[in-house]
N, C-alpha and C positions, 0 to 999 in steps of 0.2 A: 818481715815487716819492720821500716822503721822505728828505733826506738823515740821516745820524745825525752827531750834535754832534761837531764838531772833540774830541780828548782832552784838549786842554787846556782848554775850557770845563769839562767833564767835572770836573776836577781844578778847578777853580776855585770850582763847584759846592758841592763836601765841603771846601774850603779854608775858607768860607764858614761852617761846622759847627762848634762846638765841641768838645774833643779830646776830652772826657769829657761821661756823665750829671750834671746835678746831684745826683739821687737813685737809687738802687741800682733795680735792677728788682724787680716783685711776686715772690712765693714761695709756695709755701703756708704759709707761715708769718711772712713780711710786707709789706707793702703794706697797701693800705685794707681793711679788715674794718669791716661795716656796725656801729653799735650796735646791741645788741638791742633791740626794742621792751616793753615792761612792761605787762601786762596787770593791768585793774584790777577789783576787785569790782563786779561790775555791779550788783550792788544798790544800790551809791550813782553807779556812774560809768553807766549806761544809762537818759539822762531820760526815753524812752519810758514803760519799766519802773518808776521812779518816779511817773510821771503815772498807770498805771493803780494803782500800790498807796496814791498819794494820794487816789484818786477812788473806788476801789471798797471801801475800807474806812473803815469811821470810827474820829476818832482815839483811840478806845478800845483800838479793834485792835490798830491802828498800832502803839501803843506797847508792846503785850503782846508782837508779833510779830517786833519788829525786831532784840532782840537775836539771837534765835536765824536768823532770814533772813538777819543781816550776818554772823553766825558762816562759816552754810553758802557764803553767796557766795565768803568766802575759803577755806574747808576744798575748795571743788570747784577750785582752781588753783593747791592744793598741790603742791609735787614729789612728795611721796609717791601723792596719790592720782592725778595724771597718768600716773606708774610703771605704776599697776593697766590706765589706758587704753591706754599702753601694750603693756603685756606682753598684754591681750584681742585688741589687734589682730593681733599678732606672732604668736603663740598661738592659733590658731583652733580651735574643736571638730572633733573628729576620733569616729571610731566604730571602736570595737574588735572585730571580729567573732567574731574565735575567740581562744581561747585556743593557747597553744602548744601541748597537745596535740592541736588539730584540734575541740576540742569550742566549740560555739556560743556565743558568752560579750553579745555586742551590746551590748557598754557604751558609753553616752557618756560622752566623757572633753572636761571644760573647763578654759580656763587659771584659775591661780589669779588673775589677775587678776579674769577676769569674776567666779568666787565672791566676790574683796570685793569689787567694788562690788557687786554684789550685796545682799551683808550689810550695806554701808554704806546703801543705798537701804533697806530695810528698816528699819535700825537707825534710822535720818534720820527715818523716817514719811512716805514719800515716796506710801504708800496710807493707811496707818493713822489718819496726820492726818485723814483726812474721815469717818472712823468715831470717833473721839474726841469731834466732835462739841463742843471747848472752845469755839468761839466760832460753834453757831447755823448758821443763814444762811451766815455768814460765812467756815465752815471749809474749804470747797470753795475758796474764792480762797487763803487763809493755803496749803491743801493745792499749787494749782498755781503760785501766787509763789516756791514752794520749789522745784515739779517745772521751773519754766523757768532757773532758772538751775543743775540740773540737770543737764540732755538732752544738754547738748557734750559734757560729762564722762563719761557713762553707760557710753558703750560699748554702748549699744543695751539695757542690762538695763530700761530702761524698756519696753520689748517687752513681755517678760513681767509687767514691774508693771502695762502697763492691762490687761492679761487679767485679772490678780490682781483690780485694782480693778472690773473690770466682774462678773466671779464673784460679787464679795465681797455687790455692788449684788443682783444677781440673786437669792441667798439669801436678803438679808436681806428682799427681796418675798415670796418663796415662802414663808417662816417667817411672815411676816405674813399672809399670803392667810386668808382665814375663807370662799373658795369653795371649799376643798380640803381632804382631811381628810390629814392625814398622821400614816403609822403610828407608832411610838414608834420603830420603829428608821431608820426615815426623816429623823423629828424630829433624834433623838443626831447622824445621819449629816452631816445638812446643819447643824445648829448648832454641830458640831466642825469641818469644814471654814470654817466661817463664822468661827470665832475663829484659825484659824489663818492664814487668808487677811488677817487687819485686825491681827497680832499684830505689836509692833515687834523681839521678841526673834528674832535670824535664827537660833538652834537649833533651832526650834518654827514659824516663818513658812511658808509657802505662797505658792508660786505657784500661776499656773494655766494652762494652754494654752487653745485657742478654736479645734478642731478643723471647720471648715465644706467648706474647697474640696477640690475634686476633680476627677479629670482630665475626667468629661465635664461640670461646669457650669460651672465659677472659680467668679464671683459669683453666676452662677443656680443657687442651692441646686437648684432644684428638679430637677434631673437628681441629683440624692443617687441614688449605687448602694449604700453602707452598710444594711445591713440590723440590724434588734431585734428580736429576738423573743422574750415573757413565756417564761421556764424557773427559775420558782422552784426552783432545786434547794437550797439552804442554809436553812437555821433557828439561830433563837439558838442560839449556845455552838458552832455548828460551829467546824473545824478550819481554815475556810478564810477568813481575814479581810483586812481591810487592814492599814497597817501602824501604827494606832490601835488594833486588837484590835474591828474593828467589822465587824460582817457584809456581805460584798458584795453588789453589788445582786440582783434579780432576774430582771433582762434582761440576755442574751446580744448582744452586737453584735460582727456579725462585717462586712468590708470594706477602704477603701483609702484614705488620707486621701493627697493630692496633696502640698500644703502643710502643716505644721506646726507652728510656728514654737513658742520657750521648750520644747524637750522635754525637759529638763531639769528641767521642772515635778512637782508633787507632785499634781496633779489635772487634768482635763478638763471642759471642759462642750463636748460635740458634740452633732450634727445626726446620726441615722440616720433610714430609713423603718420602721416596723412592717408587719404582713402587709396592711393596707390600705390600705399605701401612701401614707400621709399621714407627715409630718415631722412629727418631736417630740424633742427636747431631753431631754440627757441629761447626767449626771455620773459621770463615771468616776475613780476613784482610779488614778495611775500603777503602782504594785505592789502586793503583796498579799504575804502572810508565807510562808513555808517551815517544816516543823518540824525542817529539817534545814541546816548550811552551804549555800551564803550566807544562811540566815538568811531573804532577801525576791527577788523576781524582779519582771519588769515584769507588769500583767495584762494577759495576752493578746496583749501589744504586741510587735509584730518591725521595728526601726527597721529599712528596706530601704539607706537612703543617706541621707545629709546634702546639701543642695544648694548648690553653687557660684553665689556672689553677688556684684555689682557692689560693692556693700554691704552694711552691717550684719553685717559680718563672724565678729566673735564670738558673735551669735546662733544657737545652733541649731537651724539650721530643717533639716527631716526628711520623708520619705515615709514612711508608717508603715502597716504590716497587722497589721490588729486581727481574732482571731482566738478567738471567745467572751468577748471583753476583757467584766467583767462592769460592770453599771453600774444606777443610780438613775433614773427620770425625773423629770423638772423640769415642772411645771405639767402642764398638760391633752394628752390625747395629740392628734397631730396639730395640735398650737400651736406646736410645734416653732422656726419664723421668730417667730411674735408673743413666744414667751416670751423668745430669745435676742438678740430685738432692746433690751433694759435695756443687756447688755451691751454691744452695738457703739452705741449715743448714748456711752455712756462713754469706748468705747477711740477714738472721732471725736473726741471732747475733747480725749484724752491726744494723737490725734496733731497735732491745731491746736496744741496749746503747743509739742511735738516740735520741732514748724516753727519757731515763733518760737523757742524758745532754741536751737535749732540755727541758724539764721540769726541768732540776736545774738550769740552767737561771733565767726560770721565777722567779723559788723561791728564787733566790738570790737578783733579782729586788723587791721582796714584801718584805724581810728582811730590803735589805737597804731602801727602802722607809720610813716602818716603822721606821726604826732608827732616822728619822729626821721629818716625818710628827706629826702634832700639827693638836690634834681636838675640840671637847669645852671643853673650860674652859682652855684651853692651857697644856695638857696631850698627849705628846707623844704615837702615837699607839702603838709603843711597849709595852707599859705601860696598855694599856687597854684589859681587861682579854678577850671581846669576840672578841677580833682581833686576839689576840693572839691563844685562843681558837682555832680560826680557823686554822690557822696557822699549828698551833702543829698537829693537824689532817692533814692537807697536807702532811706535813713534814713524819710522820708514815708511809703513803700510801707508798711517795717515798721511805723510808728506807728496806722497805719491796720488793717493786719490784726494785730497785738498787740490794739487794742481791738477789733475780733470777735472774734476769739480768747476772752480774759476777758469779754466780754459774755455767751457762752455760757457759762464757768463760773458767771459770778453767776447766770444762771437757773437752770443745774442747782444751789444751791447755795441758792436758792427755793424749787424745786420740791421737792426732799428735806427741807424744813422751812418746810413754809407756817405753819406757826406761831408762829414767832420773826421779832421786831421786825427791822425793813429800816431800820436807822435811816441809812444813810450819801446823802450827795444821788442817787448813781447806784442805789440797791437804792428806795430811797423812791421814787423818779418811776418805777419799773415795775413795785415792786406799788404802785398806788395803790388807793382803797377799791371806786373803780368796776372795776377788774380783778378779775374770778374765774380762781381755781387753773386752770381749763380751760382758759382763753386763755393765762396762762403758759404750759404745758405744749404747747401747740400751736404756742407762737413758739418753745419750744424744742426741740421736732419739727423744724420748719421749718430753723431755726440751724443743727444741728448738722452735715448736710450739706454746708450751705452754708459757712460754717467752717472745715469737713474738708477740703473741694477746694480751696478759694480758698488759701486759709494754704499749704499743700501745692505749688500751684504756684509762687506765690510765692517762699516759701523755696529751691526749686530753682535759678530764674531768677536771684533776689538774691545766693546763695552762689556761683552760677558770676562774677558782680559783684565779690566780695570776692574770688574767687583772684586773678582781671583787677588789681585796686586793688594786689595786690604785687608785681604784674609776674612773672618767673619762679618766683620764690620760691611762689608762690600757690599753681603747679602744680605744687610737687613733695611726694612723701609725706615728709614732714618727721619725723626721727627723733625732735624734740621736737614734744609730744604738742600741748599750747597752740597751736602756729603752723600745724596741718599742717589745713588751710581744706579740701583736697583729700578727707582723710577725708572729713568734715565733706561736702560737697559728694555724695560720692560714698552718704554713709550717709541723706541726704536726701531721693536722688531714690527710695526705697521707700517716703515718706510721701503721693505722690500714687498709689500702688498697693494696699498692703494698707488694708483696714477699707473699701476698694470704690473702684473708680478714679474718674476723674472725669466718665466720663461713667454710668458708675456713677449717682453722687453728683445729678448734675444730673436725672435720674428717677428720684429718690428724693425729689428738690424738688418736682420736677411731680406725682407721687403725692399 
């Protein structure tokens, strides 16, 4: 058995010590406190995102587009509009069921943060920019160069904006179509939803929902239990309109929508079956007028519950029983998937940038960090090859799916004006004179899936990377909006889920 040290070693030991600290111990209020790190406008500080806005527009563009793109880079990491991120997450949609006196009231109630941003995304042109149509070809990219430096900040109301933007797409076909007659109050119906869906005033703007899944298919529509069935019962002038003074539809759809999501929205475009049981596409307006207090109600709609989510927290997303909920159809009966598919290439867009500006977040958070964190010996991580190391390897990944990402916008942004000149070197080398519209539109078929999953995974993988790059900090929900990667992280992993998962996605390639 060891013996234990004589006492006077003991004492000889701490003799050896001196009487006092040089310096006071930490406190929570002193000792070492990190510097903050300073987050920059990625519009000028992420070379990726420079490389595709020098490459996919020509410097005509460039120049018309950059005041207002550097504007918004700094307006998205304001204090003030971080506040609204904030106060959305803090804040979650909640559902009002009764009123105090026991009567059924089913209001959803959001924070005011999500309404501005909201109204900022709106007011910004965050859809409208691609129906404005100022530059061509070229407006789809100006439209997503603004949506990606965006998505961090959003708080998810991009959700709802690609619904908006795939709706908006979707109309503006139908209105064109000359294989279809549509009646005069069809016409008013869908060319007033159409303007209010592309409008940038958020008094007057529209969203839209994108009503498909259900509890027995998810992504195979084709188990749809939602039923439609023709009961013209209204005619002009009736008492019973939307909340435009426009006649509601003629088809009755009654059922159970699983998923939800933006319900909060001012219109629908869903999936029922008809008595022949074939899918077909429809549009429903969220409420309808009263001739008495409250004025308006929802149509037909009885939100059952809001659903508890890993992320995307301020979105609300809903089970909903639709009960005579009246509604329009959209294209040819029983095309129901072929017509509603305009809108999911669109909202596979919206979520590919999702990805990437929610991923160059993060990696802007692990930049700046590094620029100011000190490890041993007092060396800057920047400074240290395997931080960096890693780093660079992140950064690759992003550079690579940012251009698929924007490679799919510029086609769609082709395909919606094959008329207008492609003059910059990346839109020129793919329309060239030997490419016909139908081969675009085919690789843009192809893309969009592909895009969708790849971006989606990635961004997941990468953003759990950037919480790792801050060490502790990474993983905690950070009260300040900017640094908390974790959100971010968390509001991520639903971009390889909705608009069709990925394997989904990967026989939708093989199709």
């Amino acid at each position: 058995m060891a013996k234990s040290p004589p006492a006077t070693a003991t004492a000889q030991v701490f003799q050896s010590e001196p009487a006092t600290h040089s310096t006071p111990p930490s406190s929570s209020t002193d000792g070492f406190f990190q510097t903050p790190p300073k987050l920059e406008n990625s519009f000028y500080e992420d070379a990726a995102y420079r490389r595709i806005f020098s490459f996919y527009l020509p410097e005509s563009v460039q120049i018309a587009v950059t005041p207002d793109l550097s504007r918004f880079g700094s307006l998205v990491l304001q204090p003030s509009t971080l506040a609204w991120t904030a106060d959305a997450e803090r804040n979650p949609p909640y559902l009002r069921a009764f009123d105090t006196w026991g009567r059924r009231s089913n209001t959803l109630i959001t924070s005011e943060g999500w309404r501005k941003l909201q109204d900022l995304g709106i007011a910004e042109g965050i859809v409208a920019i691609g129906y404005e149509n100022q530059f061509g070809a070229y407006s789809r990219l100006y439209q997503f160069l603004k949506y990606h430096l965006w998505a961090a900040t959003s708080a998810g109301v991009t959700c709802p904006s690609a619904m908006q933007d795939g709706a908006a797409r979707l109309l503006a076909v139908q209105l064109a179509r000359k294989d279809i007659q549509l009646g005069e109050t069809e016409r008013r119906v869908f060319e007033t939803a159409y303007q209010h869906l592309t409008s940038r005033n958020p008094e007057c703007a529209w969203t839209s929902g994108q009503w498909m899944t259900e509890r027995a298919g998810g992504s195979d529509v084709r188990n749809t239990e939602t039923q439609a069935t023709f009961a013209p019962l209204f005619t002009e002038g009736s008492s019973i309109l939307d909340t435009d003074g426009l006649p509601l539809g003629p088809w009755s759809i009654s059922g159970f929508k699983w998923f939800s999501s933006a319900t909060d929205s001012q219109m629908t475009i869903l999936l029922a079956k008809t008595p022949s049981g074939a899918l077909s596409a429809f549009l429903a307006p969220m409420r309808r007028q009263l001739p008495t207090p409250p004025k308006t109600e929802l149509n037909g709609l009885t939100i059952q519950r809001l659903k508890p989510k890993l992320g995307t927290r301020p979105v609300p997303t809903a089970e909903l029983v639709l009960t005579n909920t009246r509604a329009y159809l959209l294209g040819n009966p029983g095309q129901g998937v072929k017509t509603i598919t305009t809108i999911l290439n669109l909202t596979r867009i919206h979520n590919a940038v999702s990805a990437m500006g929610t991923w160059a977040r993060g990696l802007a958070v692990a930049r700046a960090f590094a620029r100011v964190r000190r490890v041993g010996g007092g060396a800057l991580l920047v400074d240290t090859p395997a931080h960096i190391h890693s780093l660079a390897r992140l950064h690759l990944e992003y550079r690579g799916m940012l251009q698929l990402a924007f490679f799919g916008v510029a086609l769609l942004g082709l395909a919606e004006s094959p008329a207008d000149p492609a003059d910059s070197p990346a839109l020129s080398s793919v329309r060239s004179p030997a490419e016909s519209p139908a081969l675009l539109l085919l690789l843009l078929r192809l893309l969009t899936p592909l895009a969708k999953a790849l971006t989606a995974r990635a961004a997941i993988a990468g953003l759990a990377e950037c919480m790792e790059a801050l060490g502790g900090v990474g993983y905690l929900e950070n009260e300040d909006p900017e640094w908390n990667v974790a959100r971010l992280f968390r509001d991520a992993n639903v971009l390889s889920i909705w608009e069709g998962t990925t394997d989904v996605m990967a026989a939708d390639v093989v199709r």
